[in-house]
VODREN-887008 format. One line per field, with one value per residue (C-alpha): residue in one letter; x, y, z. Coordinates in Angstrom, 1 decimal, always signed. Layout:
N
residuo	[A; ...]
c1	[X; ...]
c2	[Y; ...]
c3	[Z; ...]
***
This chain:
570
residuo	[X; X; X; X; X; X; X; X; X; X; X; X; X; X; X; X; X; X; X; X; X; X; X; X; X; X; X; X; X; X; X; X; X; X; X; X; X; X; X; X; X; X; X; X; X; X; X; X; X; X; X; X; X; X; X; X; X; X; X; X; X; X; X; X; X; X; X; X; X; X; X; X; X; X; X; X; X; X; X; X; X; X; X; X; X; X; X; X; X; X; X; X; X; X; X; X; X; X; X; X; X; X; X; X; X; X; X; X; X; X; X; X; X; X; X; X; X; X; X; X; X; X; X; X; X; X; X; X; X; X; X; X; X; X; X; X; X; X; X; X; X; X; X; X; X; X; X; X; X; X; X; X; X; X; X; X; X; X; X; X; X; X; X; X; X; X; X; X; X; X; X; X; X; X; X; X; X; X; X; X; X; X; X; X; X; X; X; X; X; X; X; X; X; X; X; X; X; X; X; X; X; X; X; X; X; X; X; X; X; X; X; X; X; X; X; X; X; X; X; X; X; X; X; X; X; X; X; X; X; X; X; X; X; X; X; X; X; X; X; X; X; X; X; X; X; X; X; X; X; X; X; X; X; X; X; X; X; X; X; X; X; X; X; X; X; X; X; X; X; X; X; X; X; X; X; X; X; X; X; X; X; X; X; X; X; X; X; X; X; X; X; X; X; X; X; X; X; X; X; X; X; X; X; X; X; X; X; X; X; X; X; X; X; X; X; X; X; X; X; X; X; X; X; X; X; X; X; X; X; X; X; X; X; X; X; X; X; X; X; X; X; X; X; X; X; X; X; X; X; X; X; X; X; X; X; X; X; X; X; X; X; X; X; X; X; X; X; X; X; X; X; X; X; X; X; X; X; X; X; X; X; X; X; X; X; X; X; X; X; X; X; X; X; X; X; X; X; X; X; X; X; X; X; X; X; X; X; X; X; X; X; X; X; X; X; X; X; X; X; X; X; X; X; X; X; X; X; X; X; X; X; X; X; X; X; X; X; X; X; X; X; X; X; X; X; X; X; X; X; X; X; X; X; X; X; X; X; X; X; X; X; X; X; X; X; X; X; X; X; X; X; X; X; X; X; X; X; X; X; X; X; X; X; X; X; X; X; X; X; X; X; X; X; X; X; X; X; X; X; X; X; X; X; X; X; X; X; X; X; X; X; X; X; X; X; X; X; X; X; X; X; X; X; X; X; X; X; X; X; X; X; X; X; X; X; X; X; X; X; X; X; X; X; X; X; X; X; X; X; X; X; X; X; X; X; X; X; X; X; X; X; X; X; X; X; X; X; X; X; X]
c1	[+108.5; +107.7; +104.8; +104.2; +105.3; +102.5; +103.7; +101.6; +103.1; +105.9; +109.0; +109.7; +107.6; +103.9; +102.8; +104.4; +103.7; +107.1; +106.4; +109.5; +110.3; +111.9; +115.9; +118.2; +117.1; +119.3; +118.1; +120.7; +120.5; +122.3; +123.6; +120.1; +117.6; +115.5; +116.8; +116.8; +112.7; +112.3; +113.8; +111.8; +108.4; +108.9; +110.4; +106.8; +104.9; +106.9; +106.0; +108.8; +109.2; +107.3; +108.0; +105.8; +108.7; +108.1; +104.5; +105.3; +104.8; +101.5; +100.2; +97.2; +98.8; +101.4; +100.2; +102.6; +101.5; +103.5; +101.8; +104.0; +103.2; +103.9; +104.1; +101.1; +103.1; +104.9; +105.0; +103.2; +100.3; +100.6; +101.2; +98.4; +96.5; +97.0; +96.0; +92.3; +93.6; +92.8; +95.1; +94.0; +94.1; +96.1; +99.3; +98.8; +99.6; +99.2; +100.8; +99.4; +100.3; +98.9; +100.8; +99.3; +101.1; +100.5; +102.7; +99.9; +99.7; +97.2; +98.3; +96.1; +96.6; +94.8; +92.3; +92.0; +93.2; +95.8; +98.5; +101.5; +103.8; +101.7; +102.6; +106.5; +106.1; +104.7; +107.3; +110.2; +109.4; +109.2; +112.1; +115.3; +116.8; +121.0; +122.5; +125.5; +124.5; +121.2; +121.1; +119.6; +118.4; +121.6; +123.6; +120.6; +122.0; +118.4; +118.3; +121.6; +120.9; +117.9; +120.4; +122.8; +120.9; +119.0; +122.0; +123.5; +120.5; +119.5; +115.8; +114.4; +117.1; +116.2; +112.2; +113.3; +115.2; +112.2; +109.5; +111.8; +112.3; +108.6; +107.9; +110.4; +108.8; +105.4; +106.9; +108.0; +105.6; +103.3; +106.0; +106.5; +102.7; +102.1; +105.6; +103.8; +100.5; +101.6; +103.8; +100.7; +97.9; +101.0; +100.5; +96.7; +96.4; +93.7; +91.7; +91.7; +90.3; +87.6; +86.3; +86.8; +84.5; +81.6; +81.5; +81.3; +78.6; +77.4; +77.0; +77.1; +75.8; +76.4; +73.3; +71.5; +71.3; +69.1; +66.9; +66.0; +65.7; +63.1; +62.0; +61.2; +59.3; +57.0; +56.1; +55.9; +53.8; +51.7; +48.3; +48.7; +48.9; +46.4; +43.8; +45.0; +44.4; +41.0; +40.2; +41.5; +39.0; +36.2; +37.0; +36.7; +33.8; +31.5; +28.4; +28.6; +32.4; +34.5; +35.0; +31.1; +31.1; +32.9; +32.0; +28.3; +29.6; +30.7; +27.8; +26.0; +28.1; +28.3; +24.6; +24.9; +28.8; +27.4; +25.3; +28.2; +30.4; +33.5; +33.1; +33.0; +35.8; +38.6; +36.2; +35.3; +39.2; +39.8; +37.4; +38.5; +41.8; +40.7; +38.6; +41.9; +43.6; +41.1; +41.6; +45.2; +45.1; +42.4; +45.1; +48.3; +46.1; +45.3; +48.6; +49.8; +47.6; +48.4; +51.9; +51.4; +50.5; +51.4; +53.5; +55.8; +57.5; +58.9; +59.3; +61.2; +63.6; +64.5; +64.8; +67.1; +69.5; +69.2; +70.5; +73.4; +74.5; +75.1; +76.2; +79.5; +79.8; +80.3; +83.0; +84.5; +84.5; +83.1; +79.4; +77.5; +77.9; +81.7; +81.6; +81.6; +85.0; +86.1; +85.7; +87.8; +90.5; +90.6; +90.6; +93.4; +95.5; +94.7; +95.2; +98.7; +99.9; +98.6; +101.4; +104.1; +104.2; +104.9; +102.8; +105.1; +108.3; +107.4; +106.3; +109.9; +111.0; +109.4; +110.4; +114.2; +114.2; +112.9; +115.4; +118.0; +116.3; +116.0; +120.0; +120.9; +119.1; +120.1; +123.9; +123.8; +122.6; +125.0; +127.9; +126.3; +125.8; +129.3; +130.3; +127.3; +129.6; +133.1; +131.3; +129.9; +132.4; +135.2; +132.4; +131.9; +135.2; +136.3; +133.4; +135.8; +139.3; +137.1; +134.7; +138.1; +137.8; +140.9; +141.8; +138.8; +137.6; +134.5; +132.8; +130.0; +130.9; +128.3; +129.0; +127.1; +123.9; +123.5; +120.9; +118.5; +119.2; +117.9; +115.1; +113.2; +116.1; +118.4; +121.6; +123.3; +124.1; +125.2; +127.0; +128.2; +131.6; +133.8; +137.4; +138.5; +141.8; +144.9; +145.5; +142.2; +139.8; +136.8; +133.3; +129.9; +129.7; +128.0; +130.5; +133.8; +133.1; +132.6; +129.5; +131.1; +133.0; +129.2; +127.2; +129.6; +129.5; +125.7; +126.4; +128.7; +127.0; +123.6; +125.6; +126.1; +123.1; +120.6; +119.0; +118.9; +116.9; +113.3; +113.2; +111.8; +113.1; +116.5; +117.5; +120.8; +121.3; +125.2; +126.6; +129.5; +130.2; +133.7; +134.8; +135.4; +136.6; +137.1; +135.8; +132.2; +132.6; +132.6; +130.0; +127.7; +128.3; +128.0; +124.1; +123.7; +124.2; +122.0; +119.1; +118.6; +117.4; +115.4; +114.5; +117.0; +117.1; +119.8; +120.9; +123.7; +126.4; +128.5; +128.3; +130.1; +126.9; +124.2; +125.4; +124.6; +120.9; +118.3; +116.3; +117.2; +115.1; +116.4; +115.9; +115.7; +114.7; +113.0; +112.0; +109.7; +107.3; +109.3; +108.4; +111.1; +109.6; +111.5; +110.3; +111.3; +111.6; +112.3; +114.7; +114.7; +118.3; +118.3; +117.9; +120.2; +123.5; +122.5; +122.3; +125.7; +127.8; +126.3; +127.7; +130.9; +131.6; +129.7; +128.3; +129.4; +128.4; +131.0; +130.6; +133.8; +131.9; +128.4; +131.0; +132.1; +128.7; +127.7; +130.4; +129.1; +125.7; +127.1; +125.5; +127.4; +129.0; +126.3; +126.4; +122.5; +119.7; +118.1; +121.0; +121.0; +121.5; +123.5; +123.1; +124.7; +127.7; +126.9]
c2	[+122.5; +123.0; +126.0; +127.0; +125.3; +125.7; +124.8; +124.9; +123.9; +122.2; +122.1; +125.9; +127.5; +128.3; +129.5; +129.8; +130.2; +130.2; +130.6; +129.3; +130.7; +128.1; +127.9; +128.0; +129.4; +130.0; +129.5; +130.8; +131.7; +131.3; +128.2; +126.6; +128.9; +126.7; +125.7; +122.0; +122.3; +123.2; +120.0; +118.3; +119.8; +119.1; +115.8; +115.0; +116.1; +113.9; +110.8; +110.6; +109.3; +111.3; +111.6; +112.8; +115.9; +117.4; +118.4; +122.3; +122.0; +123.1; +121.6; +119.2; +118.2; +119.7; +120.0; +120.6; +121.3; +121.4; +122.6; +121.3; +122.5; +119.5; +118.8; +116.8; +113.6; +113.6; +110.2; +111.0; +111.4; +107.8; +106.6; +108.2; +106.7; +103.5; +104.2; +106.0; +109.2; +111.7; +115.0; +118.4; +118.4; +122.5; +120.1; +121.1; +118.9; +118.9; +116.6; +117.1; +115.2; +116.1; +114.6; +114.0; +114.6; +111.0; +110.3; +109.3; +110.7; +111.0; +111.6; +113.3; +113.9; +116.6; +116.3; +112.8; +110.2; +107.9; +105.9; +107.0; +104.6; +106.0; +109.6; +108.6; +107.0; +110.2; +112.2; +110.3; +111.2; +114.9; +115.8; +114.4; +115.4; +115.5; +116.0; +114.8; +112.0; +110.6; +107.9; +109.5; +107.6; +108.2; +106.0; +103.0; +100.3; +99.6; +103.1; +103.1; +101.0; +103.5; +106.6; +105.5; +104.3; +107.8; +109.7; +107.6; +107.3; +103.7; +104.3; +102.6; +99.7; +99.1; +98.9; +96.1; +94.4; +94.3; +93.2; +90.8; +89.5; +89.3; +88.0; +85.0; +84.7; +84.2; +81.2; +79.7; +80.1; +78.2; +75.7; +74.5; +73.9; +72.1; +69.6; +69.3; +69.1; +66.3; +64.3; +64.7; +63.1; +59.9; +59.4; +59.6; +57.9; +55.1; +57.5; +60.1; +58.0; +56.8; +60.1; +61.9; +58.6; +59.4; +62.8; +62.5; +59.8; +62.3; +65.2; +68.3; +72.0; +75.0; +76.3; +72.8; +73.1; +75.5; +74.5; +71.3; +72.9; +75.3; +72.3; +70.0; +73.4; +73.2; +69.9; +69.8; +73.0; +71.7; +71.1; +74.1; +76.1; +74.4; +75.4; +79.2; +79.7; +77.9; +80.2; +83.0; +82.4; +81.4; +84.9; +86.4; +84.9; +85.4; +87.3; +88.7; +87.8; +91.0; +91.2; +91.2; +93.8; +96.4; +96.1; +96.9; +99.8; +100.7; +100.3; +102.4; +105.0; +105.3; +105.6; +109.2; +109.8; +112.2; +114.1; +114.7; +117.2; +114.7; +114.3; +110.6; +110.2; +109.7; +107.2; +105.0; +104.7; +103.7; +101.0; +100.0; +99.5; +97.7; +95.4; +94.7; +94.0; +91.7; +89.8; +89.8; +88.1; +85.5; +84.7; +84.4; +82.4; +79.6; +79.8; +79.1; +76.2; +74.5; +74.0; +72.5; +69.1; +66.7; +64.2; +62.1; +60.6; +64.1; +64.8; +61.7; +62.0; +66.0; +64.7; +61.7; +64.1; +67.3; +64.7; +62.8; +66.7; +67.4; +64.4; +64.7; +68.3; +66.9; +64.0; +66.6; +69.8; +72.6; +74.0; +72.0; +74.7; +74.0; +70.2; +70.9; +72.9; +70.0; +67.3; +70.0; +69.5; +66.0; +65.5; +68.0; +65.5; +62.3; +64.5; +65.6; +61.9; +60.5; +63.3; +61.8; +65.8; +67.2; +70.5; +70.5; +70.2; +73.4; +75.3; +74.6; +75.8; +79.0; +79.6; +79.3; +80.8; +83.7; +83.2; +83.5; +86.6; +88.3; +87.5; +89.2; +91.9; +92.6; +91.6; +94.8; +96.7; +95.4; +96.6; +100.3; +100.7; +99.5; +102.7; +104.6; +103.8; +104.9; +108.4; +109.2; +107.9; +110.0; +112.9; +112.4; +112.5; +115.7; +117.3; +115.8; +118.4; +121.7; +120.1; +119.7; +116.0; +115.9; +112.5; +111.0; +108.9; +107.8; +104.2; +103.4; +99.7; +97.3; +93.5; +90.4; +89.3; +85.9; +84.1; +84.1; +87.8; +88.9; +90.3; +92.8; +95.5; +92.8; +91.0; +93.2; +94.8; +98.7; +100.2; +103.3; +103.5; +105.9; +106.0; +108.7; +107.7; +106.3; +102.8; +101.9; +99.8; +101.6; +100.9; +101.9; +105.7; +105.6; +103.3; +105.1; +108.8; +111.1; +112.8; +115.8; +114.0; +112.0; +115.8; +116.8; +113.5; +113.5; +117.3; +115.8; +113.2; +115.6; +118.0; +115.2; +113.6; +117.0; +116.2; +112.4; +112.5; +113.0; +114.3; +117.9; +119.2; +119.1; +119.8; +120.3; +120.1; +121.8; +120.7; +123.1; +122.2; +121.9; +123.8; +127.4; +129.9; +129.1; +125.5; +126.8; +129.2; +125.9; +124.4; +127.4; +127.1; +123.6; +124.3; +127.0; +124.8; +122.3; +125.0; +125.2; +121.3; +121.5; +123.3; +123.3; +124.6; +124.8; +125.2; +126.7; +129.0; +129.8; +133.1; +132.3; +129.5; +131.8; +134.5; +132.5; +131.9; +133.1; +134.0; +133.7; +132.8; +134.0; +131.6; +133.4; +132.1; +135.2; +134.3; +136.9; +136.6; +133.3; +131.7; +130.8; +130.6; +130.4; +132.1; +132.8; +135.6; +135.8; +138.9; +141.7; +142.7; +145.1; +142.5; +140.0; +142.5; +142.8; +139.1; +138.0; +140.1; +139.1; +135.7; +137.3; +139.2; +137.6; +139.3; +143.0; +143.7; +146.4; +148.4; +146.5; +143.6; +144.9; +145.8; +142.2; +141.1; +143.5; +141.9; +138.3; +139.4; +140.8; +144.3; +147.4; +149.9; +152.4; +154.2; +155.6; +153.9; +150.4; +148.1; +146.8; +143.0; +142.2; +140.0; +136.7; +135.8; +133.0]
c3	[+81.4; +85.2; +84.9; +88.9; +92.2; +94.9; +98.3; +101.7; +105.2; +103.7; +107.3; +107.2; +104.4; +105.1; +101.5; +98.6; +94.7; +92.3; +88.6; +86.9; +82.8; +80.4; +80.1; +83.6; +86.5; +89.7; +92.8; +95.5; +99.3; +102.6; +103.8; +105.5; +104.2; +102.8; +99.4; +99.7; +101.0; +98.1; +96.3; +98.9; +98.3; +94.3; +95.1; +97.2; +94.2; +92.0; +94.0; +96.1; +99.7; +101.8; +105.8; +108.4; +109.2; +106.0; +107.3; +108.9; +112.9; +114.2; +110.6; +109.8; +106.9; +104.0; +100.2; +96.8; +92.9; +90.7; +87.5; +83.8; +80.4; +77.7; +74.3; +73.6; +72.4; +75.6; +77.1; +80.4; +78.6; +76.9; +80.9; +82.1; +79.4; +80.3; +83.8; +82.3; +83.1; +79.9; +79.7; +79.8; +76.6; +76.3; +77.3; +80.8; +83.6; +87.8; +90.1; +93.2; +96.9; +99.9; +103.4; +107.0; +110.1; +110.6; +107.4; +104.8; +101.7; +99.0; +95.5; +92.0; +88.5; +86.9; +90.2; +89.7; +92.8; +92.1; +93.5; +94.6; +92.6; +89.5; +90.2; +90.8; +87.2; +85.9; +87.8; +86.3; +82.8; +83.2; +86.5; +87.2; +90.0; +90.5; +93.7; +95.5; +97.8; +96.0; +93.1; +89.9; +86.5; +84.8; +86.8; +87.0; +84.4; +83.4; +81.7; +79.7; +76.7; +75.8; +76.4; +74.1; +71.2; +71.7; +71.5; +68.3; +66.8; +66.8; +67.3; +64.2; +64.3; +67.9; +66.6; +64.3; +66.6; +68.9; +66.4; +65.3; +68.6; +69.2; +65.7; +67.3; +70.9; +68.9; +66.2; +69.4; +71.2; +68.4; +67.9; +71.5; +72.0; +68.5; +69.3; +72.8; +71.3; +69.2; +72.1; +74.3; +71.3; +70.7; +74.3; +74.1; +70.8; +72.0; +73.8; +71.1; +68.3; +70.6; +72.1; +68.1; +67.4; +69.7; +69.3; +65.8; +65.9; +68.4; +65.2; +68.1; +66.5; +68.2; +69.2; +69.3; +73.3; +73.6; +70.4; +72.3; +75.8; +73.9; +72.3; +75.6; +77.3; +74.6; +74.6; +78.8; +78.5; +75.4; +77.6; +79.3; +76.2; +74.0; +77.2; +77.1; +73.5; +73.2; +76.2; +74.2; +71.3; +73.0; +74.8; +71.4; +70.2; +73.2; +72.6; +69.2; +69.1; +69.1; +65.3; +65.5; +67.8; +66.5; +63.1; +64.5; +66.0; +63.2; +60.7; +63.6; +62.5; +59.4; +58.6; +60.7; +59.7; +57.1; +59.1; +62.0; +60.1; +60.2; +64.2; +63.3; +61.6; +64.0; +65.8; +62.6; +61.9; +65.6; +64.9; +61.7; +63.2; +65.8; +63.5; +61.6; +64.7; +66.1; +63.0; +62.8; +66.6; +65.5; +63.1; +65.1; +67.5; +65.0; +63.9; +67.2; +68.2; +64.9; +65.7; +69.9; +69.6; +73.1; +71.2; +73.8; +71.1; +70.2; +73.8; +74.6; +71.7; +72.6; +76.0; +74.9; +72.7; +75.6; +78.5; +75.6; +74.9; +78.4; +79.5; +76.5; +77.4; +81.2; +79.9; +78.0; +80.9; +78.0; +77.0; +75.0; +72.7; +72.5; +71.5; +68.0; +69.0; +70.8; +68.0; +65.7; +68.0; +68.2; +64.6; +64.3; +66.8; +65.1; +61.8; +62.9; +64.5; +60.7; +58.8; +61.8; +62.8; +59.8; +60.9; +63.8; +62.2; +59.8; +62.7; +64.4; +61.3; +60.8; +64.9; +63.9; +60.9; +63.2; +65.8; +63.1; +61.7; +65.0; +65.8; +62.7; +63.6; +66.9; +65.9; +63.4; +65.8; +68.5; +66.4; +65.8; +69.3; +69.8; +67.5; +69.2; +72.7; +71.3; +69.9; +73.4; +75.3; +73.8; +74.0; +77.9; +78.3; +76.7; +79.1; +82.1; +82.2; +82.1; +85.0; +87.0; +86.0; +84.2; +85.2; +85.1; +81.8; +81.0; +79.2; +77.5; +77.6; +75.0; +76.1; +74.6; +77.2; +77.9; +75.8; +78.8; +78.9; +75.2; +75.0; +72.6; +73.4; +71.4; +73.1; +74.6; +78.1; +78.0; +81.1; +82.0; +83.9; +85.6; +86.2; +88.2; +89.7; +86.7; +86.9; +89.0; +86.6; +85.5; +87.7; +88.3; +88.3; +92.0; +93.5; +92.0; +91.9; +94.8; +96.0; +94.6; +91.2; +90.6; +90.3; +87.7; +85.9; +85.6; +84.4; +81.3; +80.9; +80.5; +78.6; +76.1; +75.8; +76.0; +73.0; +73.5; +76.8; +77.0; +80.5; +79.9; +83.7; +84.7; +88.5; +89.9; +93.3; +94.1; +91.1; +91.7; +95.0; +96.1; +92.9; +91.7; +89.7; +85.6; +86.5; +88.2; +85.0; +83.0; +85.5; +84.2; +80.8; +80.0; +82.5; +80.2; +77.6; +78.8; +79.0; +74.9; +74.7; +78.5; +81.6; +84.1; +87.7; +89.7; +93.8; +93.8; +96.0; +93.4; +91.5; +88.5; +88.0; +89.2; +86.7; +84.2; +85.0; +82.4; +86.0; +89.2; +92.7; +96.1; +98.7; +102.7; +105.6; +108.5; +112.0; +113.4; +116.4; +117.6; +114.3; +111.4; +107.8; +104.7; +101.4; +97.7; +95.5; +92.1; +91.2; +88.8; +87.6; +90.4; +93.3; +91.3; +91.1; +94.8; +95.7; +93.4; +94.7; +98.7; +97.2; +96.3; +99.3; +101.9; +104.6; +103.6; +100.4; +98.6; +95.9; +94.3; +94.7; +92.9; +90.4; +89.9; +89.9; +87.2; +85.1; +85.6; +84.6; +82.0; +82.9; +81.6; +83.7; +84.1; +87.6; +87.1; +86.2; +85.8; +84.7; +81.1; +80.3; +77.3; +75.1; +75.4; +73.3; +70.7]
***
């Protein structure tokens, strides 16, 4: 759910911090005090278009949090993840945007910079917005095939379907390049068997390179090391040589070790060491010079089979190291023109047996979601006559995809389709319904699939415009409704809706000092009998209208003290 809003310089508001409770809040006011700011400020922190007016005049630049609180298995957090972005990890989550006068915009994630089509991503998954003039998610195509197999159910047959459809791509996949594999080698017959025949005479071992590189250095560098190490011993055994040497010293001390109260010690095992190790390099140096001998018979033969190595990896376009690989595959395409393909034909066969598997697959789950489409159809529909949408019907319509079309989603295309006039064919819900008729559809349509959806945060931008009475009664209830299974704020002028509101913010705008500003308040019961019945009566608020307005609340009649709330009816 949407936690806080923080909005600076944002057109008419300067500062402003709204904390927002779970369930259906109302957010009413005058006719242009601000209300649609607001839906501006949260759409900039959702990743939406940002403009250059939004910043407040007089402003550097304009600045919006919004602050959500998230189940931890909510899918932002797997988006984010993607990206390297960890969560909180208390399910919190800030989208942050700050705007420039000159119209640039920077955009963060818990703090943390990212692009702006990333936060719209982000944004999607946890708001949708409603209103009467501006396309929403519900009426994109792309989005209707996962709504209606979320609303009947289809979750784990749409899994098979797509890792049987993937199980296919990858058969194929395998089968095209072994039939083009083998149609290439047919071609390349001649030249196959003669490169697999040099190679192979050729015997390549990974690793060999760099054995014979090592291999050549040693013998090039075989008169320069045979000096250095007689230098070395002849270093050693100058003078007394050093193993003489130190085990002088040490004779020297142990003839007085006794009389030195263990002062001695530490030095006579220093030496003793050192003895041993002067011993141990006397070793490793004979050791050495036993194994350099100049031999240009060696060095002409690693030379010969270094420069034949590199040469063939050359020809061939890989490491040296990779020959061996190489001669694998030629083998395996003389092996596979010798069985006239048969490795081919049974890969082909694997790849339409999974063809066949994944069209069985997505053919069961075609007809489900074509019972999936009836259910919610009818369902839609019966949300239309108390929305003052009598007329109107509503179609879930499944149609076979072209085979080019299918994909791991199966072979179908789902649409959703409004007919609002009798006798007029049924169309895309933006281009048949009203600006008016489209808000209310999204609002059945929402009513209907609340607990299918995964959007936490649902806004509602004059759903009830153009309507009152019993049908922005309905309006409220069905928003009510809609409240149990996810957050949902609403702009509203109509008091039947606002009534309805678990809280309710008051949206005004003040000019003082030859400066207009528009703020936000949220209202205790007090302020809310006060602001209903301003919508009811208008400009002159009456007690008959307060009196109303303590009905819709569903306050009792008390004259005296704080008003008491009731408690909804089930």
């Amino acid at each position: 759910m949407l936690g806080t809003l923080a909005i600076r310089d944002v057109v008419l508001i300067e500062a402003l911090d709204l904390e927002f409770r779970p369930g259906f809040t109302a957010l009413t006011g005058e006719t242009g005090a601000g209300k649609s700011i607001l839906l501006d400020a949260l759409g900039l922190a959702l990743g939406l278009r940002a403009e250059a007016r939004l910043v407040r005049a007089g402003s550097r630049q304009a600045s919006v949090a919004a602050e959500f609180r998230l189940a931890p298995d909510h899918p932002a957090f797997a988006l984010l993840a993607e990206h390297g972005i960890e969560g909180a990890g208390d399910g919190a989550l800030i989208l942050r945007r700050v705007l420039g006068a000159d119209g640039r915009s920077r955009a963060f994630v818990n703090d943390q910079p990212v692009g702006v089509a990333l936060l719209r991503q982000v944004g999607e998954t946890l708001v949708e917005i409603h209103g009467q003039f501006e396309s929403q998610r519900l009426i994109d195509a792309a989005s209707h095939r996962a709504l209606l197999d979320a609303f009947a159910g289809l979750g784990p047959d749409a899994a098979r379907v797509a890792a049987a459809w993937h199980a296919w791509r990858e058969a194929e996949a395998k089968a095209r390049a072994a039939a083009e594999n083998l149609e290439k080698a047919r071609r390349e017959e001649d030249y196959l068997r003669h490169a697999a025949e040099e190679l192979s005479r050729l015997g390549p071992k990974p690793g060999e390179e760099a054995d014979l590189a090592s291999a050549r250095a040693l013998q090039q560098n075989a008169g320069k090391l045979g000096d250095a190490l007689r230098g070395a011993a002849a270093d050693l055994d100058a003078g007394k040589g050093v193993e003489g040497a130190l085990a002088s010293a040490q004779r020297q001390l142990e003839r007085v070790a006794g009389q030195a109260g263990g002062r001695l010690d530490a030095a006579l095992a220093a030496l003793a060491r050192a003895a041993a190790e002067a011993a141990e390099a006397r070793a490793q140096l004979e050791r050495a010079g036993a194994g350099i001998e100049i031999d240009p018979r060696e060095l002409e033969a690693a030379e010969e089979r270094l420069f034949a190595l590199r040469a063939a990896a050359r020809k061939h376009g890989v490491e040296a190291d990779r020959l061996s690989d190489v001669l694998q595959k030629l083998q395996a395409d003389l092996a596979a023109i010798e069985d006239g393909g048969e490795a081919a034909k049974k890969l082909a066969r694997e790849a339409e047996a999974a063809r066949r598997t994944f069209v069985a697959r997505a053919g069961e789950l075609s007809q489900k979601r074509r019972a999936g489409a009836e259910a919610l159809s009818r369902a839609v529909t019966a949300e239309m006559a108390p929305l003052k949408l009598g007329k109107a019907g509503f179609r879930a319509r499944v149609e076979a995809a072209a085979e080019t079309d299918w994909g791991p989603a199966g072979c179908d295309k789902v649409l959703f389709e409004a007919e609002t006039n009798p006798g007029q064919p049924p169309g895309p819900l933006n281009k048949i319904a009203s600006g008016g008729e489209l808000a209310r559809f999204m609002l059945a349509l929402k009513a209907v699939l609340a607990g299918a959806d995964p959007v936490p945060v649902l806004v509602f931008d004059e759903v009830d415009a153009g309507v009152g009475g019993a049908v922005a009664a309905a309006v409220g209830e069905r928003l009510a409704g809609l409240a149990r299974a996810a957050q949902v704020l609403v702009v509203t002028h109509s008091p039947q809706v606002a009534a309805r509101g678990d809280a309710h913010v008051r949206v005004a705008k003040r000019t003082a000092k030859g400066t207009t500003t528009t703020s936000a308040e949220s209202l205790d019961d007090t302020a809310r009998i006060e602001e209903i019945a301003r919508m009811l009566a208008g400009a002159r608020v009456t007690d008959e209208a307060r009196a109303a307005a303590r009905s819709l609340l569903g306050f009792d009649g008390e004259r005296s003290g704080k008003p008491r709330k009731l408690k909804a009816a089930p």
